[in-house]
Each structure stands twice: as C-alpha cells, then as structure tokens.
N, C-alpha and C positions, 0 to 999 in steps of 0.2 A: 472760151466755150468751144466745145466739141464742134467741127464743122460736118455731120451726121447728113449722107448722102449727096457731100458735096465732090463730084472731080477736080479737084485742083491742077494739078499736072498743068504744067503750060505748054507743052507740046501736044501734037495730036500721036505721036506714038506712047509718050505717055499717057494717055487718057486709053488707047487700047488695050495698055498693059494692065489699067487700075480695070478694066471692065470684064478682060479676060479674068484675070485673080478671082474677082467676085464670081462670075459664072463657073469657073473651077468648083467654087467651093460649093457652090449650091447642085453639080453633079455629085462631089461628093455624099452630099446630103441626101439625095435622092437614092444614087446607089447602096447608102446605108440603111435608109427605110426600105429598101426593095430587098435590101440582105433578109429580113425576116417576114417576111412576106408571100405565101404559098410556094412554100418546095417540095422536091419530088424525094420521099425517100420511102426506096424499096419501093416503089410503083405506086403509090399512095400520096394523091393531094392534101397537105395540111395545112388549114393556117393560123399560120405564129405572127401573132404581133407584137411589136416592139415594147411595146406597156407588157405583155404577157413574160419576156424575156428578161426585162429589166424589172419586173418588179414584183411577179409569181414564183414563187420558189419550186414548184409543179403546177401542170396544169394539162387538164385531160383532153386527148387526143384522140379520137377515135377508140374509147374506151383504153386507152395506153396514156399511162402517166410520162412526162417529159420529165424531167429535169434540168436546171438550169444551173451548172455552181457556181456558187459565189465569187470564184475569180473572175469567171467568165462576164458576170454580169458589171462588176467593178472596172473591167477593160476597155466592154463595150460604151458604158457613161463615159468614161474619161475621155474617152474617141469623142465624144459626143460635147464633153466639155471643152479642151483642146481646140477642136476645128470651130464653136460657135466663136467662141475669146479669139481664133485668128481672123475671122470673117471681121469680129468688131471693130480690131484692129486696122484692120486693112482700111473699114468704113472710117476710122477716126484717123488713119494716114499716120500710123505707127509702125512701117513698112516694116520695119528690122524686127520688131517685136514680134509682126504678123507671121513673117518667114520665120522665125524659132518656133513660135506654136502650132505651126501646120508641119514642120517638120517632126515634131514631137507625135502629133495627131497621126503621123505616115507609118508613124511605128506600129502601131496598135493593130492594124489589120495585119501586118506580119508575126505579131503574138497568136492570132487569133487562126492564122493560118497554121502556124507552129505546134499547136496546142492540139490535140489528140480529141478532143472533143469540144465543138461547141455549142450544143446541146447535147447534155446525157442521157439517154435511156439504156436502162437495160434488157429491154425488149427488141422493139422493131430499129428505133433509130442508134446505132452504135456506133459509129463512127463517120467523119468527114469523107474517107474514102469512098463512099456508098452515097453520095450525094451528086447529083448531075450540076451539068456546067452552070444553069444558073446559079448554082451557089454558090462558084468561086468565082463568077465575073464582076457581081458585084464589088466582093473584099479588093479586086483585083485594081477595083475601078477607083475604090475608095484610095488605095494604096498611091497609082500612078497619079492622076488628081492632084490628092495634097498633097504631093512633090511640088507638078507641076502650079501648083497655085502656090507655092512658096517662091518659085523660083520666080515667078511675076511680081510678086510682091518686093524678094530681094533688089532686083531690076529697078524697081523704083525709085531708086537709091543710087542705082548709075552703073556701070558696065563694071568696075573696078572691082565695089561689093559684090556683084554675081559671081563673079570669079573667084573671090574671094572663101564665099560661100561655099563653091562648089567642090573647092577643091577642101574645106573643112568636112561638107558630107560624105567624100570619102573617105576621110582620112577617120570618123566617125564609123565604117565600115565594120570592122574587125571587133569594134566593141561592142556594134552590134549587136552584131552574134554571138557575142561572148556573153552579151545578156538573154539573147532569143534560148540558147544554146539552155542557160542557167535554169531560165523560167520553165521552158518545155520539159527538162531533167526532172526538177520541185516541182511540176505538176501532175507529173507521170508517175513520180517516187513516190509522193510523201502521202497520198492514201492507202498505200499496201503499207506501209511502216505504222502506218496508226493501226491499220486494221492487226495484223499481226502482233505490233508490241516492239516498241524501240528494241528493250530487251531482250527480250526473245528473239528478237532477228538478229540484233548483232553479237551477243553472249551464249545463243545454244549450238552445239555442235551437229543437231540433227535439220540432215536434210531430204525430207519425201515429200515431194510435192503432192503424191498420191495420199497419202496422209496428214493433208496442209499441216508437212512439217515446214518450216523455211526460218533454219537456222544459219550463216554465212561465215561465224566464227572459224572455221576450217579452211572459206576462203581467203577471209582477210587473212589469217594468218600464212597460210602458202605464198598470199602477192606479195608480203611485206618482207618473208624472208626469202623468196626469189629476189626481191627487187634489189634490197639491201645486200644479197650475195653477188648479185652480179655487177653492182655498183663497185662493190670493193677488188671484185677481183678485172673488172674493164676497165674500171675510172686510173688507176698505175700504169696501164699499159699505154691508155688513149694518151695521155699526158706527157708521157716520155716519149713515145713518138711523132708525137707533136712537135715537144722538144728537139731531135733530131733533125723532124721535117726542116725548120725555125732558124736551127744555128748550123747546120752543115750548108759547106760549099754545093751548090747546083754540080749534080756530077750523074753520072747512069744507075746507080743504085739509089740515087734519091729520088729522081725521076718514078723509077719503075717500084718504091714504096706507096708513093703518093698516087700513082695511076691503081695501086693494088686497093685503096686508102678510098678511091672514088669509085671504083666497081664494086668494094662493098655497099656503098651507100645505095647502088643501083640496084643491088639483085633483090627479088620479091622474096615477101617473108614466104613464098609458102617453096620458093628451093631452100631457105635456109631448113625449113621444116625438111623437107626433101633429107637433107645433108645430116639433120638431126636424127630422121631417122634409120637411116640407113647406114650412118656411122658412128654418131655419138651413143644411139642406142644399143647396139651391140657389144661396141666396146663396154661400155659400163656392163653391161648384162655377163661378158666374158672377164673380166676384171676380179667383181664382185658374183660370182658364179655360185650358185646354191641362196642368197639375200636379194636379190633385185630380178626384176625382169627386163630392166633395159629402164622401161619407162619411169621415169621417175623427176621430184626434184631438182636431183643433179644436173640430169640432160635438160632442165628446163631453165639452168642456171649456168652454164657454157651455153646454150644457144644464144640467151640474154645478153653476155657478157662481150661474144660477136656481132652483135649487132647494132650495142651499142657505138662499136668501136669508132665508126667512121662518123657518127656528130661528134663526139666528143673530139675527135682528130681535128677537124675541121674546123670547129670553131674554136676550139686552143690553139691552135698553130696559127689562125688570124689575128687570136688577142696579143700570141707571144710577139708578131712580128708587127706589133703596134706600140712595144714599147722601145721609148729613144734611143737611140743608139749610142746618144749620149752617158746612159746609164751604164753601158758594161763595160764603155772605154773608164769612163773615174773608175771602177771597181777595178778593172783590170790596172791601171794608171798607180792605185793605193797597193798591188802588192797581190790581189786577189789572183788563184786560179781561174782557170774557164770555167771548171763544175765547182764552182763557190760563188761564181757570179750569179751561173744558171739559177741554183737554187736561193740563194742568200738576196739577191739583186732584181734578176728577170722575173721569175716565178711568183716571186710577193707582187711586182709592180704589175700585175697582169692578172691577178688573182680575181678579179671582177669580169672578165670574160671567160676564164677557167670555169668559174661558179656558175656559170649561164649554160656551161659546155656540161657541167655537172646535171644541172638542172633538163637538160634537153635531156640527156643523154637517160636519168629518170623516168622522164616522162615517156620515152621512147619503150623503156622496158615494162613500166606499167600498162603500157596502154597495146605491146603485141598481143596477139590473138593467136593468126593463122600457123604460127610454127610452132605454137605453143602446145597448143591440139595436139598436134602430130610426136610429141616426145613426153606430156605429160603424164599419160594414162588416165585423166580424167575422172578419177575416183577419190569423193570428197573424205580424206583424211586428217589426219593429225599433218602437219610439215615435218618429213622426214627424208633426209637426205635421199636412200636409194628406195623410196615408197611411192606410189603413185600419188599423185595429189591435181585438185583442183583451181583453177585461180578466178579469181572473179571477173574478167575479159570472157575467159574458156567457157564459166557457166552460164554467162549470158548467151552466147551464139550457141552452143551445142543444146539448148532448149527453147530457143526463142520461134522456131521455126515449126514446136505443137503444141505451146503453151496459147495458156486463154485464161481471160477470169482474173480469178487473185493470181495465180502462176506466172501471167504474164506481168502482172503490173510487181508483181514482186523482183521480176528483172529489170522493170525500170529502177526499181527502189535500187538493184547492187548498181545498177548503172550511176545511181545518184552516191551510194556512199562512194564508189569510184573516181567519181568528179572530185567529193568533198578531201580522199584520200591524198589527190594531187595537187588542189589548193593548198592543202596544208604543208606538202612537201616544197612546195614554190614557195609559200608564206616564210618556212624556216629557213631555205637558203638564204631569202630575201634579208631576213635579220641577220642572218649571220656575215652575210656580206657590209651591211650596216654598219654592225658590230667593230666587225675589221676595219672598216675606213674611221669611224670614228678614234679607235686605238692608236691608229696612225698619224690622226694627226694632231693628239694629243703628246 
C-alpha cells in the first residue's frame, strides 16, 4: 500500500530534500494559476481564468473577443498533467519517476514562451511582447521550479543519480531546441499555409503580397538550384583539399593552405557579400555584357560555393586523418599507387565523415542570407543562371521587417517549408550513408 504523506527518509537531510520537492512544486502551481490571472495588456486590467483558457474557445473581454488555440490550451493541461503525476510521485516515494515528470512538465513553459502567442486576439491582445513583467515571472517561475523540484527529487536517490541526471539534462539540451525550434516553426507556419492553400503556396509562381498573392514556387526553385550548384561545384574542391591537407608532409605551403582554410571559416557573410559584390558582380556583368546585370544566380552560386569551402575542408580532413594507417600501408604493401589508395582505400573508409562534411556544408548554403542579398538581385523569377532571382532565406528578411497579417505569418510558413527543405536533405544523406555501410559489409 501507498505510504501517502508519509517522509520516510531516515536522515534529516533527507527529510529536507522530500519537503523542499513538495514545496517546489506547489510554487509551481501557484505561479501557474497566477499565469492567467489579471494581466496588463495595452494598459487594460483583464481577467482570464484558468477554466476560461483551458476550456472557452472565446471569451469576451471588455467587449473584445479572446481567443485561445487549441495547441495553446493542449500544452497548458499537459503542464498541468505532468507536474500533478510528479507531486504524486514524489508523495508515493517514486523519486526517479518524479524527477522525469517534473522534467518533462519544465518543458512546457518554454513552449509556451517559444510560441508567438498565448492568447490570440486579433484586436487589442496581439502578442506576448506587449505584455508586462508579471506575465513572464510567472512562466519563469513555473520553468525554474520544476527543475529545481526535480533535482530534490532525483537527490533522493543519492548524490551518484543527481549527477547522473544532471549531466543527462544537458546533454538533453540541443534536442531541445531542436523540438522548441520545430514546434515555434509549425505554429507560426502552418496557419498561413491553410489559409492560402498548400497549393497555391507551393505550385504558383505569383508573388504580391499587395495582392495576397504568395506563391514560393520561384523560391523554392532558385534555393534548390543554388544549392545543388554550389554543392557540386564546392563539394570537389573542399574534398581534394582536404585530401592534400591529410596526406602531405607538414611543410610551409601546407601550413599557409590550411591557415587560408581557417580565415575563410572566420570571415562574416556579409564581407563575403562585400567581395560578391564588388567583384563577382561585375565580372559576370562584364563577361556576359548586354544578358546580365551582374546580379544574378551565378554570383549567387560562386559566393555559395566559397563559403562552403572551409566546413567541408575541415571536417573531411579530420575524417580523412582518422582512418588507420594501417589501411594505406596494405594497399601500398599489394602493389597500389598513392592516388589508388587515396581514392580506392582512404576516401571509401572515411566516406561517413565526408557525408557529414557534405551534409554541413548543405546546410551552410541553404540556410545564408546576408551575402546572398547583396549579389542576388532579389527579383522573384524563374532560376536562371545570369537573371536575378529570389531564395527563400532572402525573402524572408528583405520583408520581414513591414510585413504584418497574413504577410507575416506567410514568412513563418517559407521559414517552415525551409526547415522541412533541410530535414529532407539530412534525411537522404542519412540513407545514403546507410545504404553504403550496408553494401559494405555485405
């Protein structure tokens, strides 16, 4: 049988620990009810209660309808579910249980922070920013709290598990935010994609936000064949230099590659912009003299292609020089060349940090902006080599900064197909590397 409100603990610092937890969680609680509980927005006393948030879909405000949506109110429960099942826990001396529920329950207020609204109106109340400090002391309260009420819980269990624990919550960090990251994306996107039309947004070539047109077909295709162009024409060079870096003797000319190799990785995108446009653009413009005006494509696919250089350098040349050494003495030993080994020996056994170097190297080109600006011309067209064109990084910032309404939430929406654009690219290297290790060692 349950020992329900009994301290067990045979020490008296454990008996502080079990009494601390409990009173954690019960500031939790309080600062959760006090979350919806008269706030000031725009200069105006309202009050919201927590029955009106969790279970009113509108509810009228000083003749202003609120709104509540449905994620919003699904997060808020779950917080609510969560930290009650840790409290229980704690009461029935289920420490380890307790400490994973209150750490799950931690999350929620950082959703909730994350999340661009948590009440919607489209009147007076518009956004979190426009809310005073007692709005965010609570969540804040709620947040630090169930940490800290977990980590008394863990404790209970003995100094080992804390430690244990602790260093899992960070290492629990990065994914985090790869979830906070995901959901704030899908919450901000995926109402302008309904309101406009899956189709329509990502199949029409028309884009006038003045005439909620908001077609991206012209973007996607500009990032894909930017990305794909500069992939092909960076990813040979990054690799073979690597190679060099890798198998050459330590000497002055290797030195002073590999220093040239880290100063690119340093310099900010917006000299490379600088250098694109004041060099890259011209020449093309003088090149192709009477067809282009500089800006275009091209120059936005040599800017790409430099600047991938130095992840891909870097992390290829650490994979290469992580294979045995044993490897190239037998190849060498059977008869092989130096460049039969590199490619036939080194290069395959190393191919899984190559594809990671690929993969950076990707993502790095998808995801520039500020240089990109500066050499693309900015004009959403068809993808054409010496034509100006738009990419979906470029239209998000060069309109984010007077958009409103549907305008804005439709650059969350490219921000979200953006996201989904890079999963997929990660997804397929992922298999393809798969793929190869399975072949291998069949």
């Amino acid at each position: 049988m349950f020992k329900v409100f009994r301290i067990t603990p045979q020490n008296k610092l454990n008996n502080i620990k079990f009494i601390l937890s409990i009173l954690c969680c019960f500031i939790v609680y309080a600062s959760f009810f006090f979350t919806f509980a008269r706030y000031k927005f725009n200069e105006y006393v309202y009050n919201v209660s927590l029955i009106d948030v969790l279970v009113s879909k509108g509810f009228n405000v000083n003749n202003t309808i609120v709104y509540v949506p449905i994620f919003m109110r699904i997060i808020i429960l779950l917080n609510l579910i969560f930290l009650s099942l840790g409290l229980l826990m704690i009461i029935f001396e289920k420490y380890k249980n307790a400490s994973l529920l209150l750490i799950l329950s931690s999350l929620f207020p950082i959703i909730i922070l994350s999340s661009s609204n948590l009440v919607h109106n489209n009147a007076a109340i518009s956004n979190i920013n426009n809310f005073s400090v007692s709005y965010y002391m609570p969540i804040f309260l709620n947040l630090i709290f169930s940490i800290i009420a977990s980590i008394f819980s863990k404790w209970m269990l003995g100094g080992e598990a804390l430690g244990e624990s602790i260093f899992k919550i960070f290492s629990f960090v990065s994914i985090g935010a790869v979830i906070i990251i995901s959901l704030y994306i899908l919450i901000s996107g995926i109402p302008a994609i309904y309101h406009v039309g899956l189709f329509n947004f990502l199949f029409k070539p028309e884009w006038s936000p003045k005439d909620n047109e908001f077609g991206i077909l012209y973007l996607i295709l500009s990032s894909i064949v930017a990305t794909i162009c500069s992939v092909i024409l960076g990813v040979p060079i990054g690799i073979l230099t690597a190679v060099f870096l890798s198998e050459s003797k330590e000497n002055f000319f290797t030195k002073a590659v590999r220093s040239c190799v880290q100063l690119l990785a340093g310099i900010p995108s917006v000299v490379y912009g600088f250098f694109g446009m004041l060099v890259i653009v011209p020449l093309i413009r003088n090149l192709f003299y009477g067809y282009t005006i500089g800006d275009s494509l091209l120059a936005v696919i040599i800017i790409l292609s430099i600047m991938i250089l130095p992840t891909i350098v870097s992390v290829s040349e650490n994979s290469l020089r992580t294979v045995p050494q044993s490897y190239k003495e037998a190849s060498l030993a059977l008869g092989a060349t130096s460049t039969k080994t590199i490619f036939k020996v080194i290069i395959p056994a190393a191919k899984s940090g190559l594809l990671s170097s690929v993969i950076l190297g990707v993502g790095r080109a998808i995801g520039e902006t500020m240089a990109i600006i500066m050499v693309a011309g900015n004009v959403v067209n068809m993808p054409k080599f010496l034509s100006p064109v738009r990419l979906l990084t470029t239209g998000i910032v060069l309109e984010m900064s007077y958009s409103s309404g549907l305008h804005r939430q439709v650059l969350f929406a490219i921000g979200l197909i953006l996201f989904i654009f890079i999963m997929i690219v990660n997804l397929t290297f992922l298999h393809i590397s798969k793929k190869g290790d399975t072949l291998d060692e069949k």
